[in-house]
C-alpha positions in Angstrom: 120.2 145.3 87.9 123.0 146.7 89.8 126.8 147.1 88.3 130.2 148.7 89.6 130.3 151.0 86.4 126.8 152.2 85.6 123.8 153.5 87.2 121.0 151.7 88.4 119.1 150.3 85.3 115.8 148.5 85.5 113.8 147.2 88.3 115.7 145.9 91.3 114.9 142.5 92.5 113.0 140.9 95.3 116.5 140.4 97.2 117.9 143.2 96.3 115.3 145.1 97.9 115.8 142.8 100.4 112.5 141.3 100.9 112.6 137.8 102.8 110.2 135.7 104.6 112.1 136.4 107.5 113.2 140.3 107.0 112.5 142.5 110.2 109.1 143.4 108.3 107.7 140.8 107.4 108.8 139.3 110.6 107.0 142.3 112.7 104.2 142.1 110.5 103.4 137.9 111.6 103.7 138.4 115.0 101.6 141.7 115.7 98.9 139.3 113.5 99.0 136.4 115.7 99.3 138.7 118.9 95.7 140.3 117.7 94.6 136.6 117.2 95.9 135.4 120.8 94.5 138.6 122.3 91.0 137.9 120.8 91.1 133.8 122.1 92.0 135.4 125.7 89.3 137.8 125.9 86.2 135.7 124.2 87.4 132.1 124.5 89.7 131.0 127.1 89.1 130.5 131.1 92.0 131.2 133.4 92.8 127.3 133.4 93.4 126.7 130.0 95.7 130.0 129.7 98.8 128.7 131.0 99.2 126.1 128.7 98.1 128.5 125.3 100.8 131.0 126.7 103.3 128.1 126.8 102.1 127.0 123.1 102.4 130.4 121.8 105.7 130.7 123.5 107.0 127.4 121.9 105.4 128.4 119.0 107.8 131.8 118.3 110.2 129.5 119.1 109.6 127.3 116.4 109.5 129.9 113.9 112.9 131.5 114.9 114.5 128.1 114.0 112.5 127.9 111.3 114.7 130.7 109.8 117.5 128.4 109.0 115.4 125.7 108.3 111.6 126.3 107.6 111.3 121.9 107.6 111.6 122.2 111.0 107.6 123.2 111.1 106.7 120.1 109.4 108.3 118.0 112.3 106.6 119.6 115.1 103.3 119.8 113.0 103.5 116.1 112.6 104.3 115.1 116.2 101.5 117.1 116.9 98.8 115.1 114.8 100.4 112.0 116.3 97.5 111.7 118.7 97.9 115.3 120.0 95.1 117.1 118.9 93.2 117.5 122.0 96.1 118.8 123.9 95.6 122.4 124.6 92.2 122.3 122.7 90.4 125.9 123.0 86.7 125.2 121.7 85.4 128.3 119.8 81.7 128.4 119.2 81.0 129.2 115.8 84.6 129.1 114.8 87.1 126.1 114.2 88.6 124.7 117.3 91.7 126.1 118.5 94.5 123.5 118.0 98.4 122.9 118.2 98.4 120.6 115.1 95.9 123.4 112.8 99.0 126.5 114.4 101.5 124.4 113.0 99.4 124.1 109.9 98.7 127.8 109.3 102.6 128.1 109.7 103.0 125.1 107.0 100.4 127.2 105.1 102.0 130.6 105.3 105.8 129.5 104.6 104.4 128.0 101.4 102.6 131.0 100.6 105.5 133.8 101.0 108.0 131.1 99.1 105.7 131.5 96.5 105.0 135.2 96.4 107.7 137.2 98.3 110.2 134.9 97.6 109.2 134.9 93.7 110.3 130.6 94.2 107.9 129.0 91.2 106.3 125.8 92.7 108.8 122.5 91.2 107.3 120.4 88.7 106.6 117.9 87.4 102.4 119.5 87.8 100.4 116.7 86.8 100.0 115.2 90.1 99.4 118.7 91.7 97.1 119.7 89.3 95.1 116.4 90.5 95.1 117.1 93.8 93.9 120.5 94.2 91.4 120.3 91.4 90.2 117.4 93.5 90.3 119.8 96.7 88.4 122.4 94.8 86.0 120.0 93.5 84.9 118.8 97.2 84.9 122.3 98.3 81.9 123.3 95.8 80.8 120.2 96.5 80.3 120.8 100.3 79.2 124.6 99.7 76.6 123.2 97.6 75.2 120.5 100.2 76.3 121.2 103.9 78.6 123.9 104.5 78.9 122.7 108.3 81.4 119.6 106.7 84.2 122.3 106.2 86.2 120.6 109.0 85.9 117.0 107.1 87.6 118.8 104.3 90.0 120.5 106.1 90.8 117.2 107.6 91.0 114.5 104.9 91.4 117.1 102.1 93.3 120.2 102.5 95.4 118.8 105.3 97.0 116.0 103.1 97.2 118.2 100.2 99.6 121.1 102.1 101.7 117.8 103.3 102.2 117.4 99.8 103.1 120.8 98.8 104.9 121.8 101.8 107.0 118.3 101.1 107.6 118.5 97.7 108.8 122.4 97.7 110.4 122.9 101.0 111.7 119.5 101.8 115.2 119.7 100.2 118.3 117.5 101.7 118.0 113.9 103.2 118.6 114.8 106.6 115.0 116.6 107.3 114.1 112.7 105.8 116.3 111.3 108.6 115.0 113.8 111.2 111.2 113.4 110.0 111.6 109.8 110.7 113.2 109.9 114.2 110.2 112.4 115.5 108.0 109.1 114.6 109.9 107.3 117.1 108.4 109.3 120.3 104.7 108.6 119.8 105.5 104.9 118.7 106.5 104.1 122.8 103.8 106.2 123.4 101.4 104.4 121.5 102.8 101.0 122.8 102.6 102.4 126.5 99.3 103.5 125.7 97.9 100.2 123.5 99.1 97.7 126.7 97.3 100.1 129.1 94.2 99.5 127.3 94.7 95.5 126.8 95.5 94.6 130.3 93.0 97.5 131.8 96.3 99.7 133.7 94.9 103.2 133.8 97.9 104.5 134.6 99.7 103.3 131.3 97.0 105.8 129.5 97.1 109.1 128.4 94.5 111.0 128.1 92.3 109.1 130.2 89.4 109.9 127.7 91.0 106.7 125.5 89.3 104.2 128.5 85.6 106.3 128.2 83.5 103.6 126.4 81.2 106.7 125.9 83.5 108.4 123.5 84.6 107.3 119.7 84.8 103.6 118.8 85.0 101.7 122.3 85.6 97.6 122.5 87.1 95.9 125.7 90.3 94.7 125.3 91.3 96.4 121.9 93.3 99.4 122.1 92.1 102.2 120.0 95.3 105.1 121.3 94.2 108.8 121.4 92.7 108.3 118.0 89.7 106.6 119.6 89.2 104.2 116.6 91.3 100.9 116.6 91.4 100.5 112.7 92.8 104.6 112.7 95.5 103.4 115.2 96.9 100.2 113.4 97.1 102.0 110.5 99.2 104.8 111.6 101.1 101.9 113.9 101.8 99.9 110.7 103.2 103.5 109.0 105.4 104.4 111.8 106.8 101.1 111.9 107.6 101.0 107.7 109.3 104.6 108.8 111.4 102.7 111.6 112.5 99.6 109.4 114.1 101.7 107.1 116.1 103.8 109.7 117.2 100.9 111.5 119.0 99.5 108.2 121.1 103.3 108.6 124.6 102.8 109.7 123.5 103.7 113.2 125.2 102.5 116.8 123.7 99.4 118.1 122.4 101.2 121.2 120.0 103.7 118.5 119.6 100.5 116.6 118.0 98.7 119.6 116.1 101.7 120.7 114.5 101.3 117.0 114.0 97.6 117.3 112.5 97.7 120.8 110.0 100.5 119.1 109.6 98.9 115.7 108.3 95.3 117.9 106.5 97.9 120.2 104.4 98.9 117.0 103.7 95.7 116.0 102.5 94.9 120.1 100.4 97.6 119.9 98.6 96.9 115.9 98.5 93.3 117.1 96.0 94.5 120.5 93.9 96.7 118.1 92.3 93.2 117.2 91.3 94.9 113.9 91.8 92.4 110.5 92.2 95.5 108.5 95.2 97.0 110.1 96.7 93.6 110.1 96.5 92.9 106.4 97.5 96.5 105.8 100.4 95.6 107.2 101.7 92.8 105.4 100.7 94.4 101.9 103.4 97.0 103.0 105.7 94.8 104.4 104.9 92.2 100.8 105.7 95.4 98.8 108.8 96.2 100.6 110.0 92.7 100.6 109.8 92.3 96.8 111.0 95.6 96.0 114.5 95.5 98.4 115.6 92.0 98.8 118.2 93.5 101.5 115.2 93.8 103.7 114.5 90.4 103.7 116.0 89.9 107.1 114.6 92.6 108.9 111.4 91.5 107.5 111.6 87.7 108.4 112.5 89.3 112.2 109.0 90.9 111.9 107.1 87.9 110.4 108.3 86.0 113.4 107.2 88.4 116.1 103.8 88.9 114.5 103.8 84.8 114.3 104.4 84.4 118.0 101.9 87.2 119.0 99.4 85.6 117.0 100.0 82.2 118.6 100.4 83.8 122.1 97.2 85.6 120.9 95.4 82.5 120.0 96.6 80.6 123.1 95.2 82.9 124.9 92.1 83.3 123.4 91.2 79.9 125.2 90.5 81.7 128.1 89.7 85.1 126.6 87.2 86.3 123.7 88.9 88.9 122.0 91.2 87.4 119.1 88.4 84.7 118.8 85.8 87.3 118.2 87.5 88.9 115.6 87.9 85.7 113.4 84.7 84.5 114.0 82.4 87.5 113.5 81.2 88.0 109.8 78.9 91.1 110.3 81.6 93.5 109.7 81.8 91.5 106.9 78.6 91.7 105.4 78.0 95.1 106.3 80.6 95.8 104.4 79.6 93.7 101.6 76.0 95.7 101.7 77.6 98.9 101.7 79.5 97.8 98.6 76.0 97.0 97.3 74.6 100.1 98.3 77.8 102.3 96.7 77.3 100.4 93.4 73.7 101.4 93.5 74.4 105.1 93.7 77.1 105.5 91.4 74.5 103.6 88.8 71.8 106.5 89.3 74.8 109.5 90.2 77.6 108.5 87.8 79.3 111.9 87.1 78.9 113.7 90.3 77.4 111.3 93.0 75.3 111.9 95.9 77.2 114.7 97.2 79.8 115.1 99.6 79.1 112.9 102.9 75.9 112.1 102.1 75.8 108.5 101.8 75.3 108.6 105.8 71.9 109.8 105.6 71.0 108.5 102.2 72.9 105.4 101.2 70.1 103.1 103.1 67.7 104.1 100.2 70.0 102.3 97.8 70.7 98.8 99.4 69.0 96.2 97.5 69.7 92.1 98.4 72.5 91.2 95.8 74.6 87.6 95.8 78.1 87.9 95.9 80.3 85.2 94.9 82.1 83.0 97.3 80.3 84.1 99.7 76.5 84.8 99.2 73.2 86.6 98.9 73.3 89.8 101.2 69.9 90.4 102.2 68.2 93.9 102.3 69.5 95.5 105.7 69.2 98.9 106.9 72.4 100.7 106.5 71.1 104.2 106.9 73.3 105.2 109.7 76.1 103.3 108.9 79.3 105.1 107.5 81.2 104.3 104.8 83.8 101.6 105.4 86.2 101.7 102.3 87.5 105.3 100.0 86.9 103.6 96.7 83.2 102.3 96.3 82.2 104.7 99.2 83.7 107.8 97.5 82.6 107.2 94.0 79.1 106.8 95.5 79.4 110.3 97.2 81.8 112.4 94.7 80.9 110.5 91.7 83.2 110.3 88.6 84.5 113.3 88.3 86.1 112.8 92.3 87.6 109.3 91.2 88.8 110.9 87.5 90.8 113.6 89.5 92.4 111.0 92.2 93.4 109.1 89.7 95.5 112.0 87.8 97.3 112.8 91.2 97.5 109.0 91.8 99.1 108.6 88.0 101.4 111.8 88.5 103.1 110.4 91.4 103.5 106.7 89.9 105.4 108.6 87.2 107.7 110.5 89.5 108.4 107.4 90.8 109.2 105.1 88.1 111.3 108.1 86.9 113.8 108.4 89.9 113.3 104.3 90.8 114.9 104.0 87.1 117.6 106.6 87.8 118.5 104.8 91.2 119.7 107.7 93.1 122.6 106.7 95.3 122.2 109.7 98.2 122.9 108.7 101.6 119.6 108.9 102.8 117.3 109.4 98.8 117.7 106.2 97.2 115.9 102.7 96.1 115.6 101.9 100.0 114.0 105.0 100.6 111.8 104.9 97.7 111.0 101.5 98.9 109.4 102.5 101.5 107.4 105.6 100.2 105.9 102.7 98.1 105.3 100.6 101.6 103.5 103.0 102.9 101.7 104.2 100.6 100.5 100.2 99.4 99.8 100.1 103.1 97.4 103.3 102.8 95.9 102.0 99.5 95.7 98.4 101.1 93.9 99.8 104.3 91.4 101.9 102.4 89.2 98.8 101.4 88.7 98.1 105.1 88.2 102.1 106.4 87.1 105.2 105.3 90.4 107.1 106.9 88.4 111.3 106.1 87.9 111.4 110.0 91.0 111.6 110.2 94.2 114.1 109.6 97.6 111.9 109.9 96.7 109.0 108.0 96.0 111.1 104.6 98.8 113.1 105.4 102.1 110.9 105.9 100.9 109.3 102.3 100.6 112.6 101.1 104.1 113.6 102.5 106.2 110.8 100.5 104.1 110.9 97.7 105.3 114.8 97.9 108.9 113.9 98.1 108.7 111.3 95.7 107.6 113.9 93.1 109.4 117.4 94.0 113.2 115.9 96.1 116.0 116.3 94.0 114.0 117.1 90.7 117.7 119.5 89.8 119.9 116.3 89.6 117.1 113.3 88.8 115.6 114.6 85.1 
């Protein structure tokens, strides 16, 4: 320690010696890294075409970390308007290495801010750890698990894994004052019009309403006429993040705003609910109204906003329906039961596996290849026997009877302690009803929402393809454990 009267005793202190994440330093040292990296792309990877737009993104990304400076939360909202359907943009394939990507730079940034508050800064991670412990012994656990049995589904990890787990972290230690909440919120808005934009393009077949063009290629992802599926390629994927984004909007539109931001927020809050509706997929739909239920009975002073929705999802079904006398798309999607049943078998098949792999399962991702093996003809009540059918190249369709088939026991055990240690954190500040501006019941409300919505849509979809689904759960269930911890105890 230092002192006017006496000598310098001791070991000074990181500050003191005036270490920082941002000191000239450590500042120098980033950049002449990621100047060796970009050098490296340019001369093995990247065509003249493609190097434009990299020099932009590297531009934007210094940018980005010189505001950071004042406010590292700043990374998280560009990192998560770039997984809103922006992944491909500025995509640099790398044989034999991972994909260069906007959304994975932001990431590594996420990453490394954590990493120096932790070490440089001497910051100790907030508590309370149960739920953290959860997660990444969870993380760890797949990651042996996927050394052991196909080293190649590092990028699954990376996506349903490790990139919902650093949302978490980066959320619950960096994420500090309610108006990176507020700001976090209002980035969503963007991609909702262009998801809407996007989802009527599809629908009514206007190429020029969609962006990239790849989204009308029957030839790549999930393809059906008529049902938009966004840059996401995968309908179900896309009326779940739709349904999130909207939850999101609700709550900011209740905000003493002016009416001319409030109607920007209600044109893109009944924009979402356009866009979920012309996915045609039941699962997104009764994701929906579990969040929309949850919300409801948790904050009565929603009620009105929430009617509002109920009746513009009731016309667009019956304008839906009315229109499915001359169309087949909304009658399809009642009337088909193989999705159904497959699902039903698959249920089968999971229950089968986790009977002969109880502790550890059949290994990560493996059910694919494997799971076919294990379907046997079982009756299920109200609605039948399902017969022995072929499911061997069918994913799985749910993340609860599908992952305990695959990760066993063990998986579910550790979900479930991350899964307990945020239902704790949030009883505990629900009960101490913070009155913050922008962190209080409403907010917590919709954490909840959202995450019921995510819980809700998992017994329809197996959401691992996929990074900003996991993640924006993730997120709140980060603040919900780590904001304000110093004055909620």
């Amino acid at each position: 320690m230092y002192n006017k009267d006496k000598q310098h005793i001791g070991k000074p202190n990181r500050q003191e010696l005036g270490w920082s994440l941002f000191s000239p330093a450590v500042v120098g040292l980033i950049f002449t890294i990621i100047a060796v990296l970009f050098s490296f792309i340019i001369y093995n990877y990247l065509d003249f075409t493609k190097m434009p737009l990299a020099i932009v993104g590297l531009m934007g990304f210094v940018f980005l970390a010189s505001v950071s400076i004042k406010d590292p939360g700043k990374v998280a909202l560009v990192w998560f308007f770039a997984m809103s359907g922006f992944q491909s943009t500025g995509m640099i394939v790398m044989p034999g290495m991972p994909d260069f990507t906007y959304a994975r730079l932001f990431m590594v940034w996420v990453l490394f801010i954590l990493l120096i508050r932790f070490t440089v800064q001497g910051k100790a991670p907030k508590g309370p750890y149960m739920a953290d412990f959860g997660f990444i012994a969870y993380a760890v656990y797949l990651l042996i698990q996927l050394s052991v049995h196909d080293i190649h589904l590092f990028h699954q990890w990376y996506t349903s894994t490790l990139t919902p787990l650093i949302a978490y972290l980066f959320a619950k230690n960096v994420f500090t004052k309610g108006k990176q909440i507020s700001q976090l919120f209002w980035v969503l808005v963007i991609p909702t019009f262009y998801f809407t934009i996007t989802a009527i393009g599809e629908h009514y077949v206007i190429p020029e309403l969609v962006w990239p063009k790849k989204i009308l290629d029957p030839e790549i992802g999930n393809w059906w006429a008529g049902r938009a599926r966004g840059p996401f390629l995968q309908t179900a994927v896309f009326g779940y993040i739709l349904g999130m984004f909207a939850l999101t909007q609700i709550y900011l539109i209740t905000r003493p705003y002016r009416r001319f931001l409030k109607l920007i927020l209600g044109i893109s809050i009944a924009g979402a609910l356009l866009a979920l509706f012309f996915t045609y997929t039941r699962g997104g739909w009764a994701a929906m109204a579990v969040g929309l239920i949850t919300l409801a009975v948790m904050r009565k002073r929603f009620m009105p906003i929430l009617i509002s929705v109920a009746v513009v999802g009731a016309l667009l079904l019956s304008a839906g329906i009315l229109q499915s006398t001359g169309g087949e798309d909304l009658e399809d999607r009642f009337s088909n039961t193989d999705t159904i049943e497959n699902r039903l078998g698959i249920i089968s098949a999971s229950t089968n596996v986790v009977l002969d792999y109880p502790l550890f399962g059949m290994g990560y991702f493996q059910f694919r290849e494997k799971g076919g093996e294990y379907l046997k003809g079982l009756y299920f009540p109200f609605y039948g026997y399902i017969k022995n059918k072929n499911v061997r190249h069918v994913v799985i369709h749910d993340m609860y009877f599908g992952r305990a088939a695959e990760e066993g026991l063990v998986g579910v055990l550790l979900l479930l302690i991350y899964v307990f240690g945020v239902g704790r954190s949030f009883i505990i500040k629900w009960r101490l009803n913070p009155q913050e501006p922008w962190f209080n019941r409403d907010l917590l409300a919709i954490f909840m929402s959202v995450i019921m919505l995510y819980l809700a849509g998992g017994m329809f979809i197996d959401p691992r393809y996929f990074d900003l689904p996991n993640a924006i759960p993730a997120f709140f269930a980060g603040l919900i454990t780590g904001y304000g911890n110093d004055r909620y105890k």
